[in-house]
NUZA-609733 format. One record per residue: x, y, z of N, C-alpha, C in turn; chain. Coordinates in steps of 0.001 Angstrom, whole numbers, plus 500000, padded with zeros to 6 digits. Last residue first. Layout:
! NUZA-609733
+--------+--------+--------+--------+--------+--------+--------+--------+--------+-------+
:   n.c1 :   n.c2 :   n.c3 :  ca.c1 :  ca.c2 :  ca.c3 :   c.c1 :   c.c2 :   c.c3 : kette :
+--------+--------+--------+--------+--------+--------+--------+--------+--------+-------+
:      X :      Y :      Z :      X :      Y :      Z :      X :      Y :      Z :     A :
...
+--------+--------+--------+--------+--------+--------+--------+--------+--------+-------+
! end
This chain:
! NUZA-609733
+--------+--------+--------+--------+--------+--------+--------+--------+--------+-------+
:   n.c1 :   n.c2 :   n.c3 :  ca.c1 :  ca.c2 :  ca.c3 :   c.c1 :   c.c2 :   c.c3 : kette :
+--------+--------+--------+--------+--------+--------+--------+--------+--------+-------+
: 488203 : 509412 : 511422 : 488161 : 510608 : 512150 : 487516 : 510940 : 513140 :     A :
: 491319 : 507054 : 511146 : 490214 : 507414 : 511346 : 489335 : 508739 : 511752 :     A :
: 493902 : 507652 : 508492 : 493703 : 507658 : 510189 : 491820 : 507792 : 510141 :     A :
: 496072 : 505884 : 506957 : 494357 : 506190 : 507050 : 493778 : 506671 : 508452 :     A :
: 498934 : 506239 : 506473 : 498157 : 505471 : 507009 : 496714 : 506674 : 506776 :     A :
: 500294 : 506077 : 502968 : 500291 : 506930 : 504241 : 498861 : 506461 : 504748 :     A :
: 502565 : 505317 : 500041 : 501040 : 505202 : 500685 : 501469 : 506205 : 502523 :     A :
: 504304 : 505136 : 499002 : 503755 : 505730 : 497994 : 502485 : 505630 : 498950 :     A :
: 506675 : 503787 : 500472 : 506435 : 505359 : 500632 : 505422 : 505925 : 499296 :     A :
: 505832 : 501069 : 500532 : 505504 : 501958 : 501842 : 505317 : 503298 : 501558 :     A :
: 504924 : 500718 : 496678 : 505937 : 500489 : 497862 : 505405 : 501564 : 498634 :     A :
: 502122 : 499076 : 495528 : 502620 : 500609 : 495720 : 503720 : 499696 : 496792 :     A :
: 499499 : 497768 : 492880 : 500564 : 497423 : 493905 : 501586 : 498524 : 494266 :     A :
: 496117 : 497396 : 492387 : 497257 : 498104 : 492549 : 498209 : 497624 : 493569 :     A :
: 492538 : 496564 : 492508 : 493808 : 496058 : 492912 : 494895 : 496906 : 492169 :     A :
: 488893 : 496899 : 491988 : 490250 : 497194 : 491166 : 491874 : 496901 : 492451 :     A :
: 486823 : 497456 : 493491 : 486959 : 496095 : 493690 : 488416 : 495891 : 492881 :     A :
: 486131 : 500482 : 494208 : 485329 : 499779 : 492754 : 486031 : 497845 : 492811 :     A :
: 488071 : 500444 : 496896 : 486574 : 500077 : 496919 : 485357 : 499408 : 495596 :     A :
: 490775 : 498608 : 496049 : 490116 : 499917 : 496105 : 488919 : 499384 : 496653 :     A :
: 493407 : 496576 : 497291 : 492291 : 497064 : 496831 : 491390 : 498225 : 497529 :     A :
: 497338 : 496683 : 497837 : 495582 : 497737 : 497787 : 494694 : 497452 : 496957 :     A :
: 499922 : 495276 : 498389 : 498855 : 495317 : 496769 : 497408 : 495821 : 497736 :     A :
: 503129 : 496879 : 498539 : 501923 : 496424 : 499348 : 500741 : 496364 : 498122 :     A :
: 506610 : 495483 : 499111 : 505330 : 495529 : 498056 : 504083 : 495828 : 498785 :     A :
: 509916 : 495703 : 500110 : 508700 : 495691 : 500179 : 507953 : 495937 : 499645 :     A :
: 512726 : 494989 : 498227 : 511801 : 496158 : 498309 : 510647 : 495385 : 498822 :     A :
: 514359 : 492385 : 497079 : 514884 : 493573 : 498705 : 513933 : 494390 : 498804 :     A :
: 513344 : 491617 : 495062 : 514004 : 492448 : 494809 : 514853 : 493114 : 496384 :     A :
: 509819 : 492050 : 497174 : 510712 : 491331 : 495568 : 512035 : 491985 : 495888 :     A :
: 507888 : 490872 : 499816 : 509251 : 491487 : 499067 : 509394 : 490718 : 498318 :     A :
: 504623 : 491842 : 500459 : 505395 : 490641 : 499695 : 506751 : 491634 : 499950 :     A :
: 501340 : 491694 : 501395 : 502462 : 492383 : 501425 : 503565 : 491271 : 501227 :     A :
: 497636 : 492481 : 500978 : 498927 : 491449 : 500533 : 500050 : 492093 : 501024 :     A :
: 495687 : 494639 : 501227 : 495008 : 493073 : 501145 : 496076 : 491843 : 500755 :     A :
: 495269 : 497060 : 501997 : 496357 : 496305 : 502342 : 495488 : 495180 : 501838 :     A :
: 492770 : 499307 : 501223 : 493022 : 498582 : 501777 : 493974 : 497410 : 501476 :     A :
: 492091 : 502918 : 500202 : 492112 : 501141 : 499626 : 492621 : 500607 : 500889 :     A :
: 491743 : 505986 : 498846 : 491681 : 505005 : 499947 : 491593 : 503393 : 499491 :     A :
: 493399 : 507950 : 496629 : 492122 : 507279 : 496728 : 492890 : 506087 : 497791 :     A :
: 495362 : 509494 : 495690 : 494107 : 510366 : 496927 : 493395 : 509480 : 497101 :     A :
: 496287 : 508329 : 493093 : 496585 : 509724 : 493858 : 495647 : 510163 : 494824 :     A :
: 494986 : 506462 : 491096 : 495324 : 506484 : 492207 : 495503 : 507781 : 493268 :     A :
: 496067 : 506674 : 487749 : 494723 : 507227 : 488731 : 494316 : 507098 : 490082 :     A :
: 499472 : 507726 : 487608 : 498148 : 507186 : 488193 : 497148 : 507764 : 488309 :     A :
: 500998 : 509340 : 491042 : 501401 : 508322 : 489974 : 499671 : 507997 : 489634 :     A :
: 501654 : 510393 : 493270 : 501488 : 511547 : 491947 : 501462 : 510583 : 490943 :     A :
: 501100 : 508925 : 496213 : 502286 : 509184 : 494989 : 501591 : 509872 : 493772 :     A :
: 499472 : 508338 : 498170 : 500089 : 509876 : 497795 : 500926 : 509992 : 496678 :     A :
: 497096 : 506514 : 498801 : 497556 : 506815 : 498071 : 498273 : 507808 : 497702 :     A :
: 495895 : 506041 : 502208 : 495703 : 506385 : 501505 : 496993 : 506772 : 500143 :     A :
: 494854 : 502526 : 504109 : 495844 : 503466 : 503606 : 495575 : 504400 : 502445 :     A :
: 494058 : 500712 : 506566 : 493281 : 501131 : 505312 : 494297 : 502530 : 504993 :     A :
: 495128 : 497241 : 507274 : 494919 : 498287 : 506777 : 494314 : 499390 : 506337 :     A :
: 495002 : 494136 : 506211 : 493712 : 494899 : 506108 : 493637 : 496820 : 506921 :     A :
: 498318 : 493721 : 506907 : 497154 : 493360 : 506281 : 495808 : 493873 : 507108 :     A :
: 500031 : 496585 : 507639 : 499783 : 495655 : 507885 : 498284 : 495339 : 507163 :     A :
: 502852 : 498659 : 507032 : 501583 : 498725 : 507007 : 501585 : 497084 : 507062 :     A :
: 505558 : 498613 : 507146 : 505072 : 499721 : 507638 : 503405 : 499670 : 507636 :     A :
: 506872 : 495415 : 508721 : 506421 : 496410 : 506931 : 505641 : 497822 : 507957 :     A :
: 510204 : 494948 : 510147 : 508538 : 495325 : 510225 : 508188 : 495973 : 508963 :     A :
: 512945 : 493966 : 508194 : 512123 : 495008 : 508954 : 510527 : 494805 : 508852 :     A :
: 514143 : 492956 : 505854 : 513629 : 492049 : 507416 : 513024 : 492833 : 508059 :     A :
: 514000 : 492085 : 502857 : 513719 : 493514 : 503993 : 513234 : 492577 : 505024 :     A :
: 517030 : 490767 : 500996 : 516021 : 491127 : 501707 : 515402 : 492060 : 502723 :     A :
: 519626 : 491599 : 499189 : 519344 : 491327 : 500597 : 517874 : 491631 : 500890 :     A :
+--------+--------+--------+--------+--------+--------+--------+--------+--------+-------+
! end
């Protein structure tokens, strides 16, 4: 069954990385796709070095400005 729900993050975004996974872990990127496979929402982050990664909602947490 698919995810009909609002995605938790939206294109361009800027979200930070919390999952313990990876060289990732703490590093800021930006939403630049959001897909479902499988019934699971996808979000693909590019970094700033220009590198791309793909994380589900709960491996990321919004970017708050300061």
């Amino acid at each position: 069954m698919a995810d009909q729900s609002e995605p938790t993050f939206r294109l361009n975004d800027k979200v930070v990385v919390v999952a313990p996974s990876g060289n990732h872990q703490g590093a800021i990127g930006t939403v630049t796709e959001v897909y479902t496979l499988s019934g699971m929402r996808r979000y693909v982050i590019e970094f700033e070095a220009g590198t791309t990664a793909v994380f589900f909602g709960f491996e990321l947490k919004a970017c708050r400005p300061l």
